[in-house]
Legacy VTK file of the C-alpha trace (Angstrom):
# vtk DataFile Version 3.0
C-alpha trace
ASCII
DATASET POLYDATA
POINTS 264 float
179.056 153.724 74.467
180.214 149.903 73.189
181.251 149.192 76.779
178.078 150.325 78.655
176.599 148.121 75.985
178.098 145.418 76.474
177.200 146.067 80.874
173.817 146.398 80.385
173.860 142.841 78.525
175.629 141.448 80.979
173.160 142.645 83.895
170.168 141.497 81.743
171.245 138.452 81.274
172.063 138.250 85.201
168.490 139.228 85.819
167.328 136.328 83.111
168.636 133.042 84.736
166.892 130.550 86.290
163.336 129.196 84.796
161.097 132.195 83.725
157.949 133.383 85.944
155.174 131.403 84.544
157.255 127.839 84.865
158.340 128.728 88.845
154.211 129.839 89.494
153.186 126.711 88.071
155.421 124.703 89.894
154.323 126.094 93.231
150.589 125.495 92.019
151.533 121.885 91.220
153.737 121.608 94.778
150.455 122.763 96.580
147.967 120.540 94.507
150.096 117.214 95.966
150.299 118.680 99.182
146.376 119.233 99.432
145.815 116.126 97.402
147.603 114.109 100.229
145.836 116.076 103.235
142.834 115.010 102.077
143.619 111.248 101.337
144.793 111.505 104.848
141.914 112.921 106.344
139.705 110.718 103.853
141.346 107.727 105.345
140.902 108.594 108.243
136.993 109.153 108.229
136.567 106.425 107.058
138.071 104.381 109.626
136.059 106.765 111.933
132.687 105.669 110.348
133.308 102.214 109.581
136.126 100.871 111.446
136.223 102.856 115.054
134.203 101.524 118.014
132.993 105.437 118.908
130.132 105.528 116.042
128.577 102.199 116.993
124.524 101.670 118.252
124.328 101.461 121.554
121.060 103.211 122.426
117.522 103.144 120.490
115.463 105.916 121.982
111.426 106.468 120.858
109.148 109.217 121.191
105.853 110.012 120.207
103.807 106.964 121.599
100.567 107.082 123.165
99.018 103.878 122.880
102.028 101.751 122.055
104.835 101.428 124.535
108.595 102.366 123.676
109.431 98.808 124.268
107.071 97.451 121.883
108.362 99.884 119.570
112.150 99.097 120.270
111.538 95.238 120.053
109.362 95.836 116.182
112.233 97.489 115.426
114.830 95.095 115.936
117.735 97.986 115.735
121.404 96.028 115.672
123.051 97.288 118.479
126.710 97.046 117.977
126.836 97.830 114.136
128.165 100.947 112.872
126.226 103.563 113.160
126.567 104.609 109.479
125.886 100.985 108.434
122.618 101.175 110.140
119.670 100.250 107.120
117.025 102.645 108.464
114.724 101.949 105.819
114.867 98.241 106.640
113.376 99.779 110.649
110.723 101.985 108.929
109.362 98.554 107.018
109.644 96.442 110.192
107.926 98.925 111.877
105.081 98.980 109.133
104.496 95.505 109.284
105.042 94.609 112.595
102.890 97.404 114.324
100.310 98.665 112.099
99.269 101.697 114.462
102.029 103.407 113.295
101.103 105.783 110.643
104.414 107.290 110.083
108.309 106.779 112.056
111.393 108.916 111.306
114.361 106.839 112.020
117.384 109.290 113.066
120.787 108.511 113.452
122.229 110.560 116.434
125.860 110.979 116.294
128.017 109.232 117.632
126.085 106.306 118.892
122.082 106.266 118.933
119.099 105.783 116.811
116.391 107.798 117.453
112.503 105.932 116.893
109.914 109.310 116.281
106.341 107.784 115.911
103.185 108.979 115.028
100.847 106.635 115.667
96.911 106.624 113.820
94.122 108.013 115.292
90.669 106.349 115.449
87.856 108.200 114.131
85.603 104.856 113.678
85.008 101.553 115.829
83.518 98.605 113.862
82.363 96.223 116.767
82.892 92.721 116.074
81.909 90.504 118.419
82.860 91.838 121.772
85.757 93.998 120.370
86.307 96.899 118.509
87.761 97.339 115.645
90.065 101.270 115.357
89.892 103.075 112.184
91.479 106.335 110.768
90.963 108.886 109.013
92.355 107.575 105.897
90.044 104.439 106.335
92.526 102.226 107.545
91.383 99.467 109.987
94.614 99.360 112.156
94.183 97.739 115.240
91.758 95.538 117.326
90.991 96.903 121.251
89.103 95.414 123.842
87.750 98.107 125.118
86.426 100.953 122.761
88.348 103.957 123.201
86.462 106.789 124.551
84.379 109.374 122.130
85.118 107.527 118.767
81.814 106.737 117.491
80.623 102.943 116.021
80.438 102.418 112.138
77.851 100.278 110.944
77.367 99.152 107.711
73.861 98.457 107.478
74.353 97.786 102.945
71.077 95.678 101.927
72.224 93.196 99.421
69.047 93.632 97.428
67.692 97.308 95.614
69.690 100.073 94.640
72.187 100.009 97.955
73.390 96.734 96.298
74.220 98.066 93.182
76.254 101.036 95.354
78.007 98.223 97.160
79.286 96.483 93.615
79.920 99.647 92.405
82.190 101.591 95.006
82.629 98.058 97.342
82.993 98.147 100.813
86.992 100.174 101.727
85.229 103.024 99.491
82.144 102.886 101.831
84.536 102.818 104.906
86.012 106.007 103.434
82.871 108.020 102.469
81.482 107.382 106.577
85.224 108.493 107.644
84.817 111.678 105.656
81.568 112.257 106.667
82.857 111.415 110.339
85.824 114.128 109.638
83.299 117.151 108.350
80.908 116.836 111.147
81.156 120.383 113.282
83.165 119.506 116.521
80.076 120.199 118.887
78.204 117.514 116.517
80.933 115.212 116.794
81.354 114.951 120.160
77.326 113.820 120.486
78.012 111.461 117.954
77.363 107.761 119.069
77.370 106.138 115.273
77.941 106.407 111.836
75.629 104.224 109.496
75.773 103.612 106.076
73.377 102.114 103.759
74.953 103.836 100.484
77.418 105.794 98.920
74.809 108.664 99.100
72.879 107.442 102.257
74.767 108.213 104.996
73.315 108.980 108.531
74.177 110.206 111.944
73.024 109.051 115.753
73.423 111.573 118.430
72.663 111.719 122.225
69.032 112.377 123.304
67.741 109.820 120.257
68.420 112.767 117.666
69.627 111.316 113.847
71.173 113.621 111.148
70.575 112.587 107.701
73.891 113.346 106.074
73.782 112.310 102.535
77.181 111.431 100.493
80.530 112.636 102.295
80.690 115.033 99.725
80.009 118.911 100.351
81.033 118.697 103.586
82.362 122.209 104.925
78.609 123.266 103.316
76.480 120.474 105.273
78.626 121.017 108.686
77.302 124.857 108.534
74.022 123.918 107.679
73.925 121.745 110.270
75.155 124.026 113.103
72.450 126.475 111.606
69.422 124.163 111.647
70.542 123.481 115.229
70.378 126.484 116.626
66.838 127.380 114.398
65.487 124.276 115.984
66.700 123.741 119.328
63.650 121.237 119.804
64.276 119.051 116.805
64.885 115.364 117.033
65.605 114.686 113.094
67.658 117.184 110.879
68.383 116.685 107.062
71.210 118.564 105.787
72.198 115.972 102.722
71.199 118.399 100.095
72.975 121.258 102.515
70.716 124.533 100.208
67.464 122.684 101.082
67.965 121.426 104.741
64.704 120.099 106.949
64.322 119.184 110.722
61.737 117.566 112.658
60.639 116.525 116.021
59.911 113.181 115.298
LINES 1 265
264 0 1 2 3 4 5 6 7 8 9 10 11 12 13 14 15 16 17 18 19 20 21 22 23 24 25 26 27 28 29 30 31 32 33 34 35 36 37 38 39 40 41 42 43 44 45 46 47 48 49 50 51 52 53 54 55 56 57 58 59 60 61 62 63 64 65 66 67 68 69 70 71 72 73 74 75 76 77 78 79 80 81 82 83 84 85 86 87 88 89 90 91 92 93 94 95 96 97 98 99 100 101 102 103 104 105 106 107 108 109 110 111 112 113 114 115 116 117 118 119 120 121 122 123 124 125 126 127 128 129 130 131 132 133 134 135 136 137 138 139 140 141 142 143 144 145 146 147 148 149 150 151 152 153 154 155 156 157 158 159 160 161 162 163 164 165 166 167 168 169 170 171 172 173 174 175 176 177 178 179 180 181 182 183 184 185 186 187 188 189 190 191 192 193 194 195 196 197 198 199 200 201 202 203 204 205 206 207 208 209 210 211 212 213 214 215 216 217 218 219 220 221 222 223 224 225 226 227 228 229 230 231 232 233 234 235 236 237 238 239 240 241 242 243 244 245 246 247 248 249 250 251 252 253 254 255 256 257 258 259 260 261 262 263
């Protein structure tokens, strides 16, 4: 019985040598942390020669889409895009404020880099929804207010805005109180509500106060509109009274629950 002892001590101490389990497992771990660590300096390295060193990821196209008025040249030259630098490199927000400055009918521009070697231009450009004539030219505004460009020619269905404030009386004391933008803005709003079959008869827009705000249609009708306020409610009305008085030449919808027309 002592010698099969002193066997099976032997074997187990065979079986023991070398580091135990847990040391050889972490070794491995620690073997295959360097190796990963070192793939990915390598492939680290080596994107970023891709994006800042190779000559594949350069600009060497500026595309634009989305203009109507403007043209893509215009567009390209506002921009000013570096052709040549690396495409990464490329300050797109510097393009966006070039573009805002430079061409002021753009409302809004995404600029897009395009792997490997483009920068895409998307424009939307404003939309008039009022001319203010001065002199023999037209001045475009949108529907935010914003006087954005001047045109020879007015474009076609965009009614006039006139601004007929007295500087004496109660429309003076609107114009010191809301001032002239806020004006612009109350006739755009009124100008955005009107039901499309209106709008499209719709020569001008005047203003004489915040709350005095009139239409001019084809066939010498007018439309008393009030404020720009409650304008979904007056734009119903107004279809309403229309079609009640297909003769009328005057219609009154600025307090839109108590609505008149006229032929005169």
């Amino acid at each position: 019985m002592a010698g099969s002892t002193t066997a099976e001590r032997g074997e187990r101490r065979q079986g023991s040598s070398g580091p135990p389990p847990v040391r050889r497992s972490r070794r491995r771990r620690l073997r295959m942390l360097v190796v990963l660590a070192g793939a990915l300096v390598f492939l680290g390295s080596g994107a970023f020669w891709l994006l800042y060193g190779s000559d594949l990821v350069r600009v060497e196209r500026v595309s634009v889409s989305g203009t109507r008025v403007l043209s893509p040249a215009q567009v390209r030259d506002a921009a000013d895009v570096p052709l040549g630098e690396q495409l990464i490199s490329v300050d797109t927000g510097a393009i966006e404020a070039r573009l805002a400055r430079e061409l002021p009918r753009i409302d809004t521009v995404d600029v897009i880099r395009s792997w490997p070697d483009e920068i895409e231009l998307k424009v939307t450009e404003r939309t008039p929804v009022l001319l203010v004539q001065k002199g023999g030219k037209f001045i475009e505004v949108d529907n935010e207010g914003v006087r954005f460009a001047t045109v020879s020619q007015a474009p076609q269905g965009v009614p006039l805005l006139e601004l007929a404030v007295s500087r004496t009386g109660s429309a003076a004391a609107s114009l010191r109180r809301f001032g002239e933008d806020r004006l612009v803005r109350e006739a755009v709003r009124a100008a955005g509500a009107v039901p499309d079959s209106v709008a499209r008869a719709t020569r001008k827009v005047k203003v004489r106060s915040y709350d005095d705000i009139s239409l001019q249609l084809t066939g010498g009708r007018t439309v008393d509109w009030g404020s720009g306020e409650k304008g979904a409610a007056k734009a119903r009305t107004l279809v309403a009274l229309m079609k009640a008085a297909p003769g009328a030449r005057h219609f009154d919808v600025s307090v839109p629950t108590a609505p008149a027309s006229s032929r005169s």
